[in-house]
GUZA-971281 format. One line per 10 residues: their letters; for each residue x, y, z of N, C-alpha, C, O. Coordinates in steps of 0.001 Angstrom, whole numbers, padded with zeros to 6 digits. Example, Ala and Ser with C-alpha at 12.3 -4.5 7.8 and 13.67 -1.06 7.14 Angstrom:
BEGIN
as> 013190:-005690:007800:012300:-004500:007800:013200:-003300:007800:014236:-003319:008465; 012850:-002250:007080:013670:-001060:007140:012900:000030:007870:013409:001138:008039
REM end
This chain:
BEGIN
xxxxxxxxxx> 013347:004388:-004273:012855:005706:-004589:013363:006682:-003534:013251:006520:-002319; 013885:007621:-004093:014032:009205:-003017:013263:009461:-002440:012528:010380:-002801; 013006:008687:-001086:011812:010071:-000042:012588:011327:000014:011692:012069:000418; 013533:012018:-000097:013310:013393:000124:012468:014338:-001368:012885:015176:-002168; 011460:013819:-001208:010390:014580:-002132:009712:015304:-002058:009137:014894:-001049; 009101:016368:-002374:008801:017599:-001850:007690:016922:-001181:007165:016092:-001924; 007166:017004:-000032:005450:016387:000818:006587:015437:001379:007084:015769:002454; 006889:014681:000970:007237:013488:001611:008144:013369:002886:009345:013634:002937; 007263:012877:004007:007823:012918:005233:009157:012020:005576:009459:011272:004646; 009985:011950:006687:011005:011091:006739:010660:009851:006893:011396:008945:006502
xxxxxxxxxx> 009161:009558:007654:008361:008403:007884:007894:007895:006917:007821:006675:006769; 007406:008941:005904:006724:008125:004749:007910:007293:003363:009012:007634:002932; 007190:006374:003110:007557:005988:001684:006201:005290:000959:005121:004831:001330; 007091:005543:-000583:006412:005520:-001437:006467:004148:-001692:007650:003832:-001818; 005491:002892:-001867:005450:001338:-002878:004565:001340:-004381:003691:002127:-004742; 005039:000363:-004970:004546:000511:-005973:004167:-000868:-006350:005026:-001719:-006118; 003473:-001117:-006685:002317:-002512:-007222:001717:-002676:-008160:000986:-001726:-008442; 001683:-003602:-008897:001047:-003930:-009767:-000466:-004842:-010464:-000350:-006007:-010844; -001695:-004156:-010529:-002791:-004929:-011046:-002877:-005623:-012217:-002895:-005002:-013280; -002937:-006911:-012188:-003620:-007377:-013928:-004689:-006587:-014572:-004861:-006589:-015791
xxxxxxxxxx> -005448:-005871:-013686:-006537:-005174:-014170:-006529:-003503:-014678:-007001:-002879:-015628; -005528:-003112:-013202:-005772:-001383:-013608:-004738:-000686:-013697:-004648:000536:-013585; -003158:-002169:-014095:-002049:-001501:-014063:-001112:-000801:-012649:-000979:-001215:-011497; -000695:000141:-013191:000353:000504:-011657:-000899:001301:-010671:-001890:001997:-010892; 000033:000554:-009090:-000967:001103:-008342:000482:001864:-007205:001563:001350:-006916; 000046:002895:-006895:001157:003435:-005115:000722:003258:-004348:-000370:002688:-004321; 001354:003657:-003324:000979:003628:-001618:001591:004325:-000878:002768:003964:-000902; 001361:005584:000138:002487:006131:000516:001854:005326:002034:000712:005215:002478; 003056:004910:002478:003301:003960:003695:003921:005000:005086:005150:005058:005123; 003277:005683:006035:003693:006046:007081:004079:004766:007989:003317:003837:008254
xxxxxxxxxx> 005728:004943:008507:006145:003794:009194:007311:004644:010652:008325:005341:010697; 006583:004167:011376:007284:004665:012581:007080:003998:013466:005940:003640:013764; 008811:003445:014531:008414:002837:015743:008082:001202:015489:007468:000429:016223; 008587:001010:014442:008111:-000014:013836:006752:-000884:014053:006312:-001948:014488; 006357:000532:013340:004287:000314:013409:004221:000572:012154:005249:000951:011591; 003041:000433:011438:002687:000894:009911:001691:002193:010938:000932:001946:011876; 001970:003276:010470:000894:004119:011271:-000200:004322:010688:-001321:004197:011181; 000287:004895:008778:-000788:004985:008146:-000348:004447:007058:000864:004406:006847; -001639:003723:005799:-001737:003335:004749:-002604:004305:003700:-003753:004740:003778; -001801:004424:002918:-003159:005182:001874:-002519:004807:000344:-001321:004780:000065
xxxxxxxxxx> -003696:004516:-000596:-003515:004484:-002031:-003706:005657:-002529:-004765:006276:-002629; -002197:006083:-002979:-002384:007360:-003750:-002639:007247:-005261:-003312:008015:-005949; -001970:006134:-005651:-002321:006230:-007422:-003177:005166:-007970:-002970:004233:-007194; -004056:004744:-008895:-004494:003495:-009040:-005774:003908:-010115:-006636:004786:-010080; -005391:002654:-011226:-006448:003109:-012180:-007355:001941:-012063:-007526:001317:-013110; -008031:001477:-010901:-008788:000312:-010635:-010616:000374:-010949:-011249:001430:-010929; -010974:-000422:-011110:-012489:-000442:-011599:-013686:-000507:-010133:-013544:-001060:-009043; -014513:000075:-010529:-015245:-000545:-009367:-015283:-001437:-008400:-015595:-001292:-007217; -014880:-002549:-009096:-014869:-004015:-008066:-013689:-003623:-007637:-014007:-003704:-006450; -012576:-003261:-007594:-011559:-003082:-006802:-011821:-001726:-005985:-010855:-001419:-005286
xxxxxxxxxx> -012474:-001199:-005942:-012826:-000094:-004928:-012764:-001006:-003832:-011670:-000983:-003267; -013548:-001754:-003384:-013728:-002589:-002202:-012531:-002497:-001620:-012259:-001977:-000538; -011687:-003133:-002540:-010044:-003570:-001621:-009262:-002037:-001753:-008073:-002130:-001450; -009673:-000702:-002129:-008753:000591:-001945:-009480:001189:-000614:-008939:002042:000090; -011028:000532:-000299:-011457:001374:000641:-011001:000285:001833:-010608:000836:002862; -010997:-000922:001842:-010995:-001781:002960:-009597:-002520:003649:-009265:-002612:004830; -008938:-002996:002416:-007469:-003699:002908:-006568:-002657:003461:-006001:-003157:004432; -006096:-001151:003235:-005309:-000489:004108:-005865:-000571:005554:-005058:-000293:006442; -006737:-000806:005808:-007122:-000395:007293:-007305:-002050:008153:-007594:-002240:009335; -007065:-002907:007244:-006491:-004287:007633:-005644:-004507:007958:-005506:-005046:009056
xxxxxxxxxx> -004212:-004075:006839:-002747:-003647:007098:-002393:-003183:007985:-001646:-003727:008799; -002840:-002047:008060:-002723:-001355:009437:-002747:-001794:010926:-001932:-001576:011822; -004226:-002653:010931:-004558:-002881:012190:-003746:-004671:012702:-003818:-005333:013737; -003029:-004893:011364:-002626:-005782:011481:-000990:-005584:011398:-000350:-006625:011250; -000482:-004731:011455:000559:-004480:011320:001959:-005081:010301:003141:-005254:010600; 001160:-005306:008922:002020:-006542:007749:000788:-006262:006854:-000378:-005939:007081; 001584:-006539:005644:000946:-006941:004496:000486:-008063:004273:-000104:-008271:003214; 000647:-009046:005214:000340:-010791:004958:-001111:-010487:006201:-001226:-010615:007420; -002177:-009960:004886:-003487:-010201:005331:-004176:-010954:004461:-003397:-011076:003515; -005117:-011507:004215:-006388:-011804:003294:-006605:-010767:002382:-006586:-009578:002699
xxxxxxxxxx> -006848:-011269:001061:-007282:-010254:000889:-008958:-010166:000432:-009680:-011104:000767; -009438:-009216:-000203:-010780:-008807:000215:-011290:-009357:-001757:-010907:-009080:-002894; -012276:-010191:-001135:-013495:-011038:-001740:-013921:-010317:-002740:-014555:-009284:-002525; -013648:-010735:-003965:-014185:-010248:-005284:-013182:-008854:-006056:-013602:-008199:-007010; -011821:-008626:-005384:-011144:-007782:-006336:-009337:-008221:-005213:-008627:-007627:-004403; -009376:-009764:-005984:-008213:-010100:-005784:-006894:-009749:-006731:-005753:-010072:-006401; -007118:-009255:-007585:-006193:-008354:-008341:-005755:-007035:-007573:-004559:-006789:-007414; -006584:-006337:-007181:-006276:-005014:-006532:-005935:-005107:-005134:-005555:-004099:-004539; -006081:-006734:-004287:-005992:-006919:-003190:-004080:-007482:-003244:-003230:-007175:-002407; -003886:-008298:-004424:-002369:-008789:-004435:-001539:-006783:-004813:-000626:-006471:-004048
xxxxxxxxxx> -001930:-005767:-005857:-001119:-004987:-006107:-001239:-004467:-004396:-000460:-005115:-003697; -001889:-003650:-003779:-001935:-003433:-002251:-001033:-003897:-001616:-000160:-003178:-001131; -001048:-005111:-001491:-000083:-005436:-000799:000798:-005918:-001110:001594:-006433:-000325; 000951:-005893:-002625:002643:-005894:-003309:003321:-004384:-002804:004426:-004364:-002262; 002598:-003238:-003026:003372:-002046:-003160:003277:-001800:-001245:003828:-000788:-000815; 002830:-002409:-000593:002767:-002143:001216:003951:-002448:001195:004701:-001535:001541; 004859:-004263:000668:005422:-004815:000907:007096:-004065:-000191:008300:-004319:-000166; 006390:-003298:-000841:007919:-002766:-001394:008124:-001280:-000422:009220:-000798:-000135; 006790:-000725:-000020:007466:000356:001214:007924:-000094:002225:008876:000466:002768; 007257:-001426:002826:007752:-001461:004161:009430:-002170:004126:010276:-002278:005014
xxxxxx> 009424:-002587:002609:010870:-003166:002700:012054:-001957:002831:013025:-002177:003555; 011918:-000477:001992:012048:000672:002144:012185:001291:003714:013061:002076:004075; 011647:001019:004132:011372:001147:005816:011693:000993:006667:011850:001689:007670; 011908:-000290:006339:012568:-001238:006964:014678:-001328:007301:015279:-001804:008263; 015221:-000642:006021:016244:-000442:005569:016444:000615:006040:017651:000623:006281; 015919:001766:006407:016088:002975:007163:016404:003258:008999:016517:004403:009436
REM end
């Protein structure tokens, strides 16, 4: 994907992931210094039970610096797209 997108920083990129449950999910991935700085889910049509893993696994990622975390108990669908689409920005990222 083109990061030169209008918002989109030179640090950031965009991943994209996929739920059995709520379909396509994004992520715009701040990566600098080869740190993940910030994680955030920007798109995602997930259900309640996957709230858990949109409010909790970025700040796992983060503090863990990789997508090869656990993921979070009772919305393992929304916990594999997370860190499918971490793992297609940071590959993005990575290449830069």
């Amino acid at each position: 994907m083109d990061n030169k997108m209008k918002g989109i920083e030179r640090t950031q990129y965009i991943g994209n992931g996929f739920s059995a449950y709520g379909g396509e999910l994004k992520v715009l991935l701040t990566y600098q210094d080869d740190k993940i700085q910030d994680l955030q889910v920007i798109k995602h049509h997930e259900s309640e039970m996957g709230k858990w893993a949109l409010d909790e696994l970025p700040g796992k990622i983060i503090a863990a610096n990789s997508a090869d975390v656990d993921g979070i108990t009772g919305a393992s669908a929304t916990s594999r797209a997370i860190k499918e689409a971490t793992k297609d920005a940071l590959q993005q990222a990575q290449q830069n």
